[in-house]
N, C-alpha and C positions, 0 to 999 in steps of 0.2 A: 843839728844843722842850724845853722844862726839865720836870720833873715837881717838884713840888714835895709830900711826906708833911704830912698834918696829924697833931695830936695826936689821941688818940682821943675827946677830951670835945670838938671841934669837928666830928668828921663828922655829915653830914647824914640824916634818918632815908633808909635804902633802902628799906622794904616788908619787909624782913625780919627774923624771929626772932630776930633771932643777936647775941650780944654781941662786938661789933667790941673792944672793949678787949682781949678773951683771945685769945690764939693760938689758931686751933686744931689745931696743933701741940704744943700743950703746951708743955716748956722747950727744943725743937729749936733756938730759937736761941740758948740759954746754957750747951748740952752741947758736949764734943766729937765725938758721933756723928754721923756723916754718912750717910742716907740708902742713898749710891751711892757705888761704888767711884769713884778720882779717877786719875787717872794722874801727875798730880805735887802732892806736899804740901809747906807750908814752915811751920815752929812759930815763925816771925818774929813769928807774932800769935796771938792765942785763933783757932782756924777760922772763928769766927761774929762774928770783927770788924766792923764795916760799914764799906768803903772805898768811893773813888768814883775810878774810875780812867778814861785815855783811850791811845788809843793814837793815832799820829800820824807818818807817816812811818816806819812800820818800826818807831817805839819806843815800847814801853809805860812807862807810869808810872802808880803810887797813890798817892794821897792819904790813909791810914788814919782815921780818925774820932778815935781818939784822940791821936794827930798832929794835929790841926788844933784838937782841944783845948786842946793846951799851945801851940801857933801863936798869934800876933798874925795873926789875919783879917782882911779876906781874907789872901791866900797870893798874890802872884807869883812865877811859876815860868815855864820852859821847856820845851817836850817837843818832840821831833825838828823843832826851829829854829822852834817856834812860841810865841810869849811868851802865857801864859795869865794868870787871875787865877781862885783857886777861892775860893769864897764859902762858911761854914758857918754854920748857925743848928744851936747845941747846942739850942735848945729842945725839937728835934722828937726827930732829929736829921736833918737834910738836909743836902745840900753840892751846889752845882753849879758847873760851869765856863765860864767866858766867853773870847773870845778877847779881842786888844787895842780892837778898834770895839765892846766890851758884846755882840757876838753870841752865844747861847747856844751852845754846841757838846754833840755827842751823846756824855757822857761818862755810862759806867755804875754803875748804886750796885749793887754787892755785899758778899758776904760776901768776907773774904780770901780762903778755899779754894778758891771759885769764880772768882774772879779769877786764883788765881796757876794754877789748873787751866789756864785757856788761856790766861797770858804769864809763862812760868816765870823769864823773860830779864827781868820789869819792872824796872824801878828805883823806888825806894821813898822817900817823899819823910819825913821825918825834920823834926821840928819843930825843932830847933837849928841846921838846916841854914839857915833867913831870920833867925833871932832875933838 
């Protein structure tokens, strides 16, 4: 199932109050404070990158957002002997992954720190790496 993020001047009205454009978080996602303790950190990225990663046979791998910025899109790739293809639309920002038949595969969007919290072992896909 893909999820797909809209802009915020295309969501639909909900019945509520509330201004959908603002976080209401504040700037939590363009600090480096984290909420909650982590058990493993890497300064590879800002914390609140947005990647979109899969794991697959034992190996994890991300795709960083701004990696796939400087990537010619989509992106094919490999993860534990599976040949993918990741799709990004900067507009929103979204990314998701398909296997080789167009099937959607359940690959997750997070923040990096949340990510590398539970695959400290990922490998990290680098936009120089297809260019």
């Amino acid at each position: 199932m893909s999820v797909v993020t809209q802009a915020a001047g295309e969501l639909p009205d909900t019945g509520y109050q509330r201004d959908y454009r603002r976080s209401p978080y504040g700037d939590y996602d363009h600090s480096d404070r984290l909420y909650f303790p982590v058990s493993a950190e890497s300064r590879e990225y800002h914390p609140k990158t947005w990647v979109i990663g899969l794991a697959v046979n034992g190996e994890a791998r991300v795709w960083p957002f701004p990696e796939l910025d400087a990537a010619i899109t989509p992106v094919k790739d490999v993860i534990g002997g599976r040949a993918v293809t990741i799709h990004y639309d900067p507009e929103v920002p979204s990314a998701w992954v398909v296997d080789s038949s167009g099937r959607d595969l359940a690959a997750t969007r997070a923040f990096w720190f949340a990510w590398y919290t539970f695959y400290p072992e990922t490998t990290i896909f680098q936009a120089d790496d297809r260019d």
